[in-house]
C-alpha positions in Angstrom: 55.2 124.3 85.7 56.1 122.0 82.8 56.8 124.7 80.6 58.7 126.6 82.3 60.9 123.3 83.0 61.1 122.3 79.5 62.0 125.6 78.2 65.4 125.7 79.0 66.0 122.5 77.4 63.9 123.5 74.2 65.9 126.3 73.7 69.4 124.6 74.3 68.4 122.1 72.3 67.2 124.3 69.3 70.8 126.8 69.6 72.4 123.7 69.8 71.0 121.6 66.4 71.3 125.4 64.4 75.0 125.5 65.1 75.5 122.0 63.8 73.7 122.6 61.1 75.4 126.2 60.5 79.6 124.7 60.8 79.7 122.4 58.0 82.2 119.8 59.7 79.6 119.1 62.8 76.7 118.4 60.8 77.3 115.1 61.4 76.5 115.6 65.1 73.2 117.6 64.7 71.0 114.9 65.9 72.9 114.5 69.1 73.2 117.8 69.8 69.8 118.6 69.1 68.3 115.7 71.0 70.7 115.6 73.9 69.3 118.5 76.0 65.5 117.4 75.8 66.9 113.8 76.9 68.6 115.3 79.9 65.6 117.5 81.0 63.3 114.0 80.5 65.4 111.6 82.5 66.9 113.9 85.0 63.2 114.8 85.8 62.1 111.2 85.6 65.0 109.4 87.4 64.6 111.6 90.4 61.2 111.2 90.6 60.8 107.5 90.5 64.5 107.7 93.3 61.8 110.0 95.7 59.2 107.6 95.4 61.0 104.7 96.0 63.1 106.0 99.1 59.6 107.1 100.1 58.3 104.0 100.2 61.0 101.5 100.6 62.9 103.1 102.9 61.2 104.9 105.8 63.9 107.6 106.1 63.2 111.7 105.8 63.9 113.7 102.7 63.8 116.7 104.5 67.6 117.0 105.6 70.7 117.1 103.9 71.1 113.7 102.8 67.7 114.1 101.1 68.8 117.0 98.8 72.1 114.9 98.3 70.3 111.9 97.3 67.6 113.8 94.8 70.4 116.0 93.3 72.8 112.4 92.4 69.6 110.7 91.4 68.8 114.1 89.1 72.0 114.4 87.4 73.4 110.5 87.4 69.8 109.8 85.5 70.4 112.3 83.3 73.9 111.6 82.1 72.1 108.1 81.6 69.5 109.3 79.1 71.7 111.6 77.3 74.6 108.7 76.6 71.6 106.5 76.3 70.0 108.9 73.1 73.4 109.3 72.0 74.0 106.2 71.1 70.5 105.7 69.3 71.5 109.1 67.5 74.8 107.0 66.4 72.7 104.5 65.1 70.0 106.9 63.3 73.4 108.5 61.7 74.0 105.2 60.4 71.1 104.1 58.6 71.2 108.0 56.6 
């Protein structure tokens, strides 16, 4: 189940670092783009899961309706918007120090 989770993200993330690495003017970028997928698939993944456990146990309301999916979908995608600006701006400071 992992796998076939990550995959996606692998790949996106490798097509994404080979065509920085390929156009000469983004090479600059290759770090973000190759780390930026693999941080979203982490976070998104991550986030929503610790957002289920803690409405499960803090709140005693049912993730089985709407508002559940609602909930779980903002918590997968607002988490991983977080991680990717968050590894985007360690890739700044990795582009730095080279």
């Amino acid at each position: 189940m992992q796998i076939i989770y990550l995959a996606p993200f692998i790949l996106l993330s490798a097509i994404a670092g080979t065509i920085c690495l390929i156009v000469p003017k983004w090479r600059r970028h290759v770090f973000t783009a190759a780390s930026a997928p693999l941080a979203f698939g982490f976070f998104s993944i991550v986030g929503a899961l610790v957002v289920v456990l803690a409405v499960n146990q803090l709140v005693n309301i049912s993730l089985d309706r709407i508002w559940g999916y609602v909930i779980v979908l903002v918590a997968y995608a607002a988490s991983g918007v977080a991680g990717v600006l968050l590894v985007r701006a360690l890739a700044a400071r990795v582009r730095r120090w080279l």
